[in-house]
C-alpha positions as CSV (number, residue, x, y, z in Angstrom):
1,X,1.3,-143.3,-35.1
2,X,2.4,-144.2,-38.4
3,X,0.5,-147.3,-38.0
4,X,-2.8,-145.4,-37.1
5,X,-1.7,-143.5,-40.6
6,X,-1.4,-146.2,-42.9
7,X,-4.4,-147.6,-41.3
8,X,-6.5,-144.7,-42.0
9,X,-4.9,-144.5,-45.4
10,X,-6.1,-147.8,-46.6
11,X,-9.4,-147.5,-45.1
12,X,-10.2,-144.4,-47.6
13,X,-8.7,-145.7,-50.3
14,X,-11.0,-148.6,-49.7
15,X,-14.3,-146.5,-49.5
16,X,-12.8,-144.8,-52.2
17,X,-12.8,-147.4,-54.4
18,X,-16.2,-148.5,-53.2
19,X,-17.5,-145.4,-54.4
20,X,-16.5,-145.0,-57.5
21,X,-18.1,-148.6,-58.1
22,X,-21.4,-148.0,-57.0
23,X,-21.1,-144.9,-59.0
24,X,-20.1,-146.7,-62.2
25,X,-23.0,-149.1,-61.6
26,X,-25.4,-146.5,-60.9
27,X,-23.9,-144.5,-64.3
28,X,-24.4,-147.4,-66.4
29,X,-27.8,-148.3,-65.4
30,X,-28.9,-144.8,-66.1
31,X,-27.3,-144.2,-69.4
32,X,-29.0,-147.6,-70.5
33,X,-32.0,-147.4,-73.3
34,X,-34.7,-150.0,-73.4
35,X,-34.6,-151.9,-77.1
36,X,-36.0,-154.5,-78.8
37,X,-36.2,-155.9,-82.3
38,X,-37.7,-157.6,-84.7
39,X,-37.3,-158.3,-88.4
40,X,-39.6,-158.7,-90.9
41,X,-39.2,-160.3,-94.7
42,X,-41.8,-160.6,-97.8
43,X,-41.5,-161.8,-101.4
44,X,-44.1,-161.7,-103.7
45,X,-44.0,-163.5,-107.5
46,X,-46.4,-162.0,-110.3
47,X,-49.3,-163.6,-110.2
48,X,-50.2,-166.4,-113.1
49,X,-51.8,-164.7,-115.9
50,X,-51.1,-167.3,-119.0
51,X,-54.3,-167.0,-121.1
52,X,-54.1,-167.9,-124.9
53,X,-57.1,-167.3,-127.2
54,X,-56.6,-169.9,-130.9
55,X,-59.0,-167.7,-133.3
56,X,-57.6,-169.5,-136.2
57,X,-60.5,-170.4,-137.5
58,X,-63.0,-167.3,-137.0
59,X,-62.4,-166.1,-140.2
60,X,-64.9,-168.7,-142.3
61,X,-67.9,-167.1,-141.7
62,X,-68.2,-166.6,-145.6
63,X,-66.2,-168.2,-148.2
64,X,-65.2,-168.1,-152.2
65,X,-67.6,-170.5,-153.2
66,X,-70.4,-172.6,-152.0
67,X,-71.4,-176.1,-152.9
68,X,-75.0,-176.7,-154.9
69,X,-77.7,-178.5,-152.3
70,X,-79.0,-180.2,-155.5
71,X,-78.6,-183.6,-155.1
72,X,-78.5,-183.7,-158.7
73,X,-75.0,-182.1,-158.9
74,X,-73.6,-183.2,-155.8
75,X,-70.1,-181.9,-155.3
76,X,-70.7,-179.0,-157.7
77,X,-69.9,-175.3,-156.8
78,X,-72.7,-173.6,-157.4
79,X,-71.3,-170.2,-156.1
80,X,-67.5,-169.4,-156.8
81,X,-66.2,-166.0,-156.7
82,X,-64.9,-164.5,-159.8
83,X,-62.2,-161.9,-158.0
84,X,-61.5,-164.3,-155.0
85,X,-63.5,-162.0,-152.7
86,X,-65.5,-163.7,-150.2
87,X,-69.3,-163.8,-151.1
88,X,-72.9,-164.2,-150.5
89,X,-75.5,-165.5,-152.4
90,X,-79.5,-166.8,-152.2
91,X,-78.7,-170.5,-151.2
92,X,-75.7,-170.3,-149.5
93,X,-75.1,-169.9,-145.9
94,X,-72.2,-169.9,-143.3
95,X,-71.1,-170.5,-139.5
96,X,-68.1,-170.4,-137.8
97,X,-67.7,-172.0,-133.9
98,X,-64.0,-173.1,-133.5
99,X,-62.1,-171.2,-131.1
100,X,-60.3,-171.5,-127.9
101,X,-59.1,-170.3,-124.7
102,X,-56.1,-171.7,-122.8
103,X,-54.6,-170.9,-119.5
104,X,-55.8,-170.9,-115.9
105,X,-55.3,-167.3,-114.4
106,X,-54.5,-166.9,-110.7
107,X,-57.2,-163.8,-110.7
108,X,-60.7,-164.0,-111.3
109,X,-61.8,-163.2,-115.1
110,X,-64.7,-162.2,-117.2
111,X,-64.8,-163.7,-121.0
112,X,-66.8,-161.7,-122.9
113,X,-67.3,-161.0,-126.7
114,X,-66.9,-157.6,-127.8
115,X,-68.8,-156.2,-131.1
116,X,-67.0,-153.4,-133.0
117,X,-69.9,-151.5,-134.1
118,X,-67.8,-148.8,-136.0
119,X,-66.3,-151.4,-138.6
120,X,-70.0,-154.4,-138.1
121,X,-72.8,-153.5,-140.5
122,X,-74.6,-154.2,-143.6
123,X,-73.3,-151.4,-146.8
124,X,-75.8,-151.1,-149.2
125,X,-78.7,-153.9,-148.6
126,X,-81.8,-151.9,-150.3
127,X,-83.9,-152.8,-152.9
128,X,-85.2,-151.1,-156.3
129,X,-87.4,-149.0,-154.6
130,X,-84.3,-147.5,-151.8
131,X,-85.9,-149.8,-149.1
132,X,-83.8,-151.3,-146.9
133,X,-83.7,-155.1,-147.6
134,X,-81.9,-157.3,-145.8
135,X,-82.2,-161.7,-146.8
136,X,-79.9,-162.6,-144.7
137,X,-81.2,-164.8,-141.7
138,X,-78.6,-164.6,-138.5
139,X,-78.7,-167.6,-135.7
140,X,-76.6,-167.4,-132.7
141,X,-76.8,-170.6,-130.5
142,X,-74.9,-170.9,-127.0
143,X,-73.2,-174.1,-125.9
144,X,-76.1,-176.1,-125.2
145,X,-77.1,-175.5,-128.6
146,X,-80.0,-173.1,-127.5
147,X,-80.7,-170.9,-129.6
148,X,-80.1,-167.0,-128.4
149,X,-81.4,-166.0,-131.9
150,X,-83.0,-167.8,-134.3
151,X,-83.0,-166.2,-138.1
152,X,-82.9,-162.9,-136.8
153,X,-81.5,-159.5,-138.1
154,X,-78.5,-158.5,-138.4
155,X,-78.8,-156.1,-135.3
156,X,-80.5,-158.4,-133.3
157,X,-77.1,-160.7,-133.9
158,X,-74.9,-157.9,-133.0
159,X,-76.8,-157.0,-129.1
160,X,-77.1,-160.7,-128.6
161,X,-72.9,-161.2,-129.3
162,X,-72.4,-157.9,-126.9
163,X,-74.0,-159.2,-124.2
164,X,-72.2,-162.8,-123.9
165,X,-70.2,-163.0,-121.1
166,X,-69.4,-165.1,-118.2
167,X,-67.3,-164.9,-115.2
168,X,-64.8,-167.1,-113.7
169,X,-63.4,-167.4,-110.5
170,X,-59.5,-167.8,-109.8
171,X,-57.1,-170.3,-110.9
172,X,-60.4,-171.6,-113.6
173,X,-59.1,-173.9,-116.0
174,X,-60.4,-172.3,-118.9
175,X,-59.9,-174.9,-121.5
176,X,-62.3,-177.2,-120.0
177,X,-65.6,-177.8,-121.8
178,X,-67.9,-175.5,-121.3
179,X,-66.5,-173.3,-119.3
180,X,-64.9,-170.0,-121.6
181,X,-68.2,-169.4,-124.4
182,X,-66.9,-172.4,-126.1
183,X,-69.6,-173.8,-128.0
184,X,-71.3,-170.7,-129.3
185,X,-72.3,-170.9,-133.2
186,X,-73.4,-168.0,-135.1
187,X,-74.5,-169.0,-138.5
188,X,-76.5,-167.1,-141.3
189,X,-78.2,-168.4,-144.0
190,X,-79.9,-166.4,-147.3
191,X,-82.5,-168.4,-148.4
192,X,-82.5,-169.9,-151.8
193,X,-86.4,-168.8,-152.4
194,X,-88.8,-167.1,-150.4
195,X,-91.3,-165.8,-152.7
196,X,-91.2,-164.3,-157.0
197,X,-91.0,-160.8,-155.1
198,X,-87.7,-161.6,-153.1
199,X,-86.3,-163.1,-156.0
200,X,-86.9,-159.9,-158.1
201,X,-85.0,-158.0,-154.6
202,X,-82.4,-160.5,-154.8
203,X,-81.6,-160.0,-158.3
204,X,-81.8,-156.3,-157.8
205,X,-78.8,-156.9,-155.3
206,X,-76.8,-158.8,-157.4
207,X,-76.6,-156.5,-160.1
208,X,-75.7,-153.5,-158.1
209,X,-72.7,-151.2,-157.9
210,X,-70.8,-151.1,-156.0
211,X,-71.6,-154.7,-154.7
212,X,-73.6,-154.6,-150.9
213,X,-71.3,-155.9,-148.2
214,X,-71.8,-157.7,-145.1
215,X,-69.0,-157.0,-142.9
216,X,-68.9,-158.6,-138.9
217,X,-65.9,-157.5,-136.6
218,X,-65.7,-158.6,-132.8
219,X,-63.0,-159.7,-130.2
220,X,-63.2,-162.3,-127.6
221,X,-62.0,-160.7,-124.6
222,X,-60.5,-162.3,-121.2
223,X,-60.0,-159.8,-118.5
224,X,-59.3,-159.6,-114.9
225,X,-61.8,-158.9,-112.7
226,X,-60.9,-156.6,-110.0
């Protein structure tokens, strides 16, 4: 009998312990959540920029003085300035070309030149008579050496300069030849004679008060295209 007994006793403690593990299987496999991962990971630098414009030499469109283009007197100033102002006068004439553009950009760019109309104009050019006179021949001639305008007016010179531009895409050397409005002269020129009625104009000029100016402001722009 107490064989039977411990018999019986070991057998349940045996399903017993079965149980509980198929429970504790069952309990873990329910309490379970599906997961997955994954990681992600960016950088990003600034991107190159690095342009440079030299305009060192942009400032010579007029000068102090002016040598004679008589041969007789070759190497004489015919035209100095008595205050050190920068002047004009019949038979002398300027340019200025010399600038440049450095860098090459990761973004696409437009280089464009940019008039300042408030500050560009011509300040009292008018004759005896209150008519507006203006001597003064303009040329603008692109890289090729084309000319864009050719002893024009003043104005004309100031809508051709405006709408100069030229785009370029990314990562553009832009101090290559050619390639940033390099090469672009504007000149002017007031002719030493014309005719005895422009002389009389002229002199009419040169003896007024205060003095007429000629005044030309623009930038040279790079930009970023978006």
């Amino acid at each position: 009998m107490k064989d039977s007994y411990r018999n019986w006793i070991g057998r349940l403690a045996a399903v017993t312990f079965a149980v509980s593990l198929i429970s504790a299987l069952f309990m873990t496999g329910t309490l379970a959540k599906y997961f997955v991962k994954a990681s992600g990971y960016d950088t990003a630098n600034i991107a190159k920029w690095g342009v440079e414009i030299d305009t060192s030499t942009l400032h010579d469109l007029f000068h102090t003085e002016y040598a004679t283009d008589d041969h007789t007197y070759a190497g004489v100033m015919s035209v100095i300035s008595h205050n050190g102002d920068k002047v004009a006068a019949p038979g002398t004439r300027g340019h200025i070309t010399d600038f440049s553009i450095t860098g090459t950009p990761a973004v696409p760019v437009r280089v464009a030149i940019m008039v300042d109309r408030s500050q560009s104009a011509l300040e009292g050019w008018v004759d005896g008579g209150g008519a507006s006179y203006e001597p003064i021949l303009w040329t603008l001639t692109d890289g090729a050496g084309s000319a864009i305008v050719a002893g024009g007016t003043f104005d004309q010179l100031l809508d051709a300069l405006d709408a100069i531009h030229v785009d370029l895409p990314a990562n553009t050397d832009l101090s290559q030849s050619g390639v940033a409005l390099d090469g672009y002269t504007i000149s002017w020129e007031w002719p030493f004679y014309v005719s005895a009625a422009n002389d009389v104009r002229d002199t009419f000029l040169g003896k007024k008060l205060p003095a007429p100016t000629a005044t030309l402001v623009f930038d040279i722009v790079v930009a970023q295209i978006d």
